[in-house]
N, C-alpha and C positions, 0 to 999 in steps of 0.2 A: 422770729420764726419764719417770718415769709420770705428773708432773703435766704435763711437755710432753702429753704421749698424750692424757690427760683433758682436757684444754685445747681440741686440735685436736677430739676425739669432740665436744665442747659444741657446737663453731665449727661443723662441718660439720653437727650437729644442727638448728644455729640456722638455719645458711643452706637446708639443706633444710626446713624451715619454712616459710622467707621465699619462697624458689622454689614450694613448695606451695599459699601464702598468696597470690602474685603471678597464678601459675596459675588462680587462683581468680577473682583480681579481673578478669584478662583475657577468662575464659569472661561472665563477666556484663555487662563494657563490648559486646562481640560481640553477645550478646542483646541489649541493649539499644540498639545502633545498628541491627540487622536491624529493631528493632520501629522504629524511628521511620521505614527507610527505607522498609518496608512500611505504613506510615500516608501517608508521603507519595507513595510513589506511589497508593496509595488514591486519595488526595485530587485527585489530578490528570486522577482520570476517563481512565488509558489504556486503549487495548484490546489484548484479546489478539492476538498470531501469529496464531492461527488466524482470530480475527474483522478482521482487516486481509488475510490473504490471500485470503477470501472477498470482499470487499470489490473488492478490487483482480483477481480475477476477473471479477468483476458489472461493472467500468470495464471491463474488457478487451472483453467481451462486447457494451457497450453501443456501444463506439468501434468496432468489427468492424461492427454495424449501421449505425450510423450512416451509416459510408462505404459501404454498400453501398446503402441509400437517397439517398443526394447522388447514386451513379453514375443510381441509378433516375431522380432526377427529371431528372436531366440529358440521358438519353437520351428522356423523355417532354418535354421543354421542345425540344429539338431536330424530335422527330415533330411538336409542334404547331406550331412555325414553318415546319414543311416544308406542314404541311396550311393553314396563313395565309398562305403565298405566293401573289400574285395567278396567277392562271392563266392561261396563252396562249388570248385567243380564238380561235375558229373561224375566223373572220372573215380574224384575219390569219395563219392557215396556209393560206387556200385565195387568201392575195393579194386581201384584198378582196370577193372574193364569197359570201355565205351557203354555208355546204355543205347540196345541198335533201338532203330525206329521201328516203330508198326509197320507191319508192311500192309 
């Protein structure tokens, strides 16, 4: 019985080892795929959360203007065609006859 005993103590030694040793190799594959993924995203020139929702602020703002300029010029293109429409002469509200002046 006590070389079964001694047998098993080695076994479970061993495997705890190999677990220890496993443990080990997985901390460093970990490391080393953060580094590569942090190089590629480097590389790809993103930007930050923060520098996209400023971003996308500055659109928000810009598009808010914008439509409220179209309303402007639209309401100033409508005044000018009011003030280019030919005008009713005198002439023909008085039927024909000059309207004289005051004297």
């Amino acid at each position: 019985m006590q070389v079964d005993n001694r047998f098993l103590d080695d076994l479970a030694r061993v495997a705890n080892g190999a677990v220890g040793a496993l443990s080990g190799v997985r901390e460093e594959v970990e490391a080393m795929v953060r580094q590569r993924a942090e190089r590629l995203l480097a590389d790809m020139d993103l930007v930050t959360r923060e520098e996209f929702e400023a971003v996308k602020a500055v659109a928000a703002k810009a598009r808010l203007e914008q439509e409220a300029l179209e309303d402007r010029v639209a309401t100033l293109e409508a005044a000018l065609a009011e003030l280019q429409k030919p005008k009713r002469s005198k002439t023909k509200a008085t039927g024909g006859k000059k309207a004289s002046a005051p004297k």
